[in-house]
C-alpha positions as CSV (number, residue, x, y, z in Angstrom):
1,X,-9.2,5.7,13.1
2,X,-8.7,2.2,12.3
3,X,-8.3,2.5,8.1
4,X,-5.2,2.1,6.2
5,X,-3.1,4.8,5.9
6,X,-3.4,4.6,1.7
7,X,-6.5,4.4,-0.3
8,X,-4.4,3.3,-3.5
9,X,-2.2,-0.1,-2.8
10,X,1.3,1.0,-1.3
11,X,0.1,5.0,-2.0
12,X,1.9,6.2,1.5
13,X,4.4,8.9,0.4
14,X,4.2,12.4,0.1
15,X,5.5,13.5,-3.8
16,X,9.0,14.0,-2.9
17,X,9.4,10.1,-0.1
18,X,10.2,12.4,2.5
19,X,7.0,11.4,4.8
20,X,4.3,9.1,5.3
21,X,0.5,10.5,4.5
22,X,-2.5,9.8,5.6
23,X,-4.7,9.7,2.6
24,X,-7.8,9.3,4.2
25,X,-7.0,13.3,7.0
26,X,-4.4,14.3,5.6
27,X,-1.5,14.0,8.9
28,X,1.8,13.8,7.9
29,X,4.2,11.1,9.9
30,X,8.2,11.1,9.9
31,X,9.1,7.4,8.6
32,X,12.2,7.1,11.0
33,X,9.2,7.1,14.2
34,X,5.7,7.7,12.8
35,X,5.6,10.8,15.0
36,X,2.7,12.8,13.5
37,X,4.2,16.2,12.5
38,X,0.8,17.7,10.8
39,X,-2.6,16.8,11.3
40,X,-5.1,16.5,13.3
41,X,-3.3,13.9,15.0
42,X,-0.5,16.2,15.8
43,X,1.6,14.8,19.2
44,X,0.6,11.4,18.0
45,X,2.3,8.6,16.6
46,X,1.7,5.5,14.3
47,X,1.7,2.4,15.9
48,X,5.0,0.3,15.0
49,X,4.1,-2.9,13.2
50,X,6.8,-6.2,13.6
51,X,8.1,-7.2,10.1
52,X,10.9,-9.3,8.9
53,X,12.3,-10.2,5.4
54,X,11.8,-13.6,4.0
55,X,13.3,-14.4,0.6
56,X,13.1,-10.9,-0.7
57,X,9.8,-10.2,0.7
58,X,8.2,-8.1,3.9
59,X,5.9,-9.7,6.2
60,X,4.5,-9.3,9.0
61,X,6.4,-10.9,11.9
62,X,3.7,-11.5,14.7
């Protein structure tokens, strides 16, 4: 859809940090490959995004 996955700043967890939601449709994603596993993106995946660590901090890598 093109939006970010939160609509509160770093807001991507479901209550217990097992997966990442969608606030926006509600999918659910598994964190280890952003396979959707509920949704109505089901079969779908997120798209991988390059990051590294610099000094303590993630950014992006591209």
């Amino acid at each position: 859809m093109g939006l970010p996955l939160a609509q509160k700043l770093d807001d991507y967890l479901t209550p217990d940090g097992a997966l990442i939601a969608c606030s926006w449709h509600g999918a659910l994603f598994a964190p280890s490959d952003g396979a959707c596993l509920g949704g109505p993106c089901a079969g779908a995946a997120l798209i991988p995004w390059p990051v590294t660590v610099e000094d303590g901090m993630i950014v992006t890598a591209v």
